[in-house]
C-alpha positions in Angstrom: -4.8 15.2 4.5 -4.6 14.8 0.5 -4.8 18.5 0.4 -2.4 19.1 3.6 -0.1 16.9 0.8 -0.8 18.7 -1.9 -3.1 16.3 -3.8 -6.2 17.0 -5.3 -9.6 16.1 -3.9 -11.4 17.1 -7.0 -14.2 14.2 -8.2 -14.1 12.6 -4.5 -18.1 12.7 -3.5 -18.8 13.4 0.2 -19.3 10.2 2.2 -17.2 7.2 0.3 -14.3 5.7 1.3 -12.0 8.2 -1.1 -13.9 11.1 0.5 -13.2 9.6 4.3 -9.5 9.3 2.9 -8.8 12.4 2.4 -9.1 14.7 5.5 -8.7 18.2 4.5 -7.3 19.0 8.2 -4.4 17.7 10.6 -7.1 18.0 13.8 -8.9 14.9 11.9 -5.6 13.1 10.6 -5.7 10.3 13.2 -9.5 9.7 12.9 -9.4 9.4 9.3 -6.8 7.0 9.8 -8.5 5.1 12.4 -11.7 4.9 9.9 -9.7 3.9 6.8 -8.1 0.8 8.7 -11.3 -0.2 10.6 -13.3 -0.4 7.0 -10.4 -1.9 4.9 -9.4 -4.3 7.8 -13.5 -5.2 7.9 -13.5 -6.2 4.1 -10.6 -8.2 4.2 -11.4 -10.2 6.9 -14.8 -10.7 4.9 -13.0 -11.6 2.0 -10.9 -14.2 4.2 -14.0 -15.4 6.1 -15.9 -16.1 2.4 -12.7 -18.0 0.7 -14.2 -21.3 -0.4 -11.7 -24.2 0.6 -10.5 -25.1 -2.9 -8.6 -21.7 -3.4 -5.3 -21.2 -3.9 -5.4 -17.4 -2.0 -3.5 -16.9 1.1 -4.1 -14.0 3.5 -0.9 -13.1 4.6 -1.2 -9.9 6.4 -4.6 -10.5 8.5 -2.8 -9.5 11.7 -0.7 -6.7 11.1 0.3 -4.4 8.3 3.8 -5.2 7.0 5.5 -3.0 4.6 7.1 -4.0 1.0 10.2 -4.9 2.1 9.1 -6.6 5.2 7.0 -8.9 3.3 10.0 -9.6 0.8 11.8 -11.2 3.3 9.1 -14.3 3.6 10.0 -17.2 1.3 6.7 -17.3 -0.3 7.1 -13.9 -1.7 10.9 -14.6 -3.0 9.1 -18.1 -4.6 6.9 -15.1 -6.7 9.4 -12.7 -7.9 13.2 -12.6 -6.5 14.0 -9.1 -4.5 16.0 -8.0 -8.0 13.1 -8.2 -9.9 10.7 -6.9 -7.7 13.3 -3.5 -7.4 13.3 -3.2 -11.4 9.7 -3.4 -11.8 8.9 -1.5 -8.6 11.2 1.2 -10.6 9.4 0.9 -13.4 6.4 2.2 -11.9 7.4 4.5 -9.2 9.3 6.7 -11.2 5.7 7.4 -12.9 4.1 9.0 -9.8 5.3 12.3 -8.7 7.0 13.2 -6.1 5.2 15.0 -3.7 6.5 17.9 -1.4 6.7 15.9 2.0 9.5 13.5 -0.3 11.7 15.8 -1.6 14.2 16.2 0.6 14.6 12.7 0.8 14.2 12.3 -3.6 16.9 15.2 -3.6 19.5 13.4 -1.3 19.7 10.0 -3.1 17.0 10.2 -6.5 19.3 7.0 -7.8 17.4 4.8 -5.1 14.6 7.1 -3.9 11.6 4.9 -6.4 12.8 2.2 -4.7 12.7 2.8 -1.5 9.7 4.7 -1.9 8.2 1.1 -2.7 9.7 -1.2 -0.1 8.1 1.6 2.5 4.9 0.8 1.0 2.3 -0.8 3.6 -0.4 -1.9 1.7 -3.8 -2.3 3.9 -3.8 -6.3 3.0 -2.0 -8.7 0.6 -3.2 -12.2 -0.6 -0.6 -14.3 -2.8 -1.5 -17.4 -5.2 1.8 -19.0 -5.2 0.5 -21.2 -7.3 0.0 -18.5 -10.1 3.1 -16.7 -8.7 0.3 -13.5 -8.3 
């Protein structure tokens, strides 16, 4: 897949979970997937069955993958960082990754607002917030 995407898998060693990631063909596109969610769903259900009582972490994804903007829309997250902020910094750092080839039509028919909406599509495998720390 990373290569299908034109990403590199240079220095990714045969059996880890950056080798399963990267599927060099379509045919094995859904397994991969399928093995990269079974595995990352695995440790963070681990990581949520370990949590000692005392700690501030909440788990707030352990039933279903929600994207960035999705999971802006809970009060919790606004408590951490307003929807403003989050687009400036979100900015900040997307415009640092390339673009790749399956995103440039969309880059080339609004680049203005195509780093941020690149992040709010983001679906990160779990999240955990410390309102306390605002993390």
């Amino acid at each position: 897949m990373r290569e299908a995407r034109g990403e590199s898998t240079d220095g990714l060693a045969d059996e880890t979970h950056g080798h399963i990631n990267s599927a060099g063909c379509e045919g094995m596109a859904t397994t991969v997937t399928a093995a990269h969610h079974s595995i990352w769903r695995h440790l963070y259900n681990s990581m949520h069955a370990a949590q000692q009582p005392k700690s501030k972490l909440k788990f707030v994804t352990l039933d279903k993958e929600s994207n960035m903007s999705t999971l802006w829309q809970r009060e919790e997250f606004l408590r951490i960082c307003s929807k403003e902020d989050l687009a400036e910094k979100a900015q900040n750092i997307e415009v640092t990754m390339p673009v790749k080839k399956s995103q440039e039509t969309r880059f080339n028919l609004d680049p203005g607002s195509f780093f941020v909406n690149r992040f709010r599509d983001r679906q990160p495998d779990g999240v955990a917030i410390n309102e306390a720390l605002k993390i």
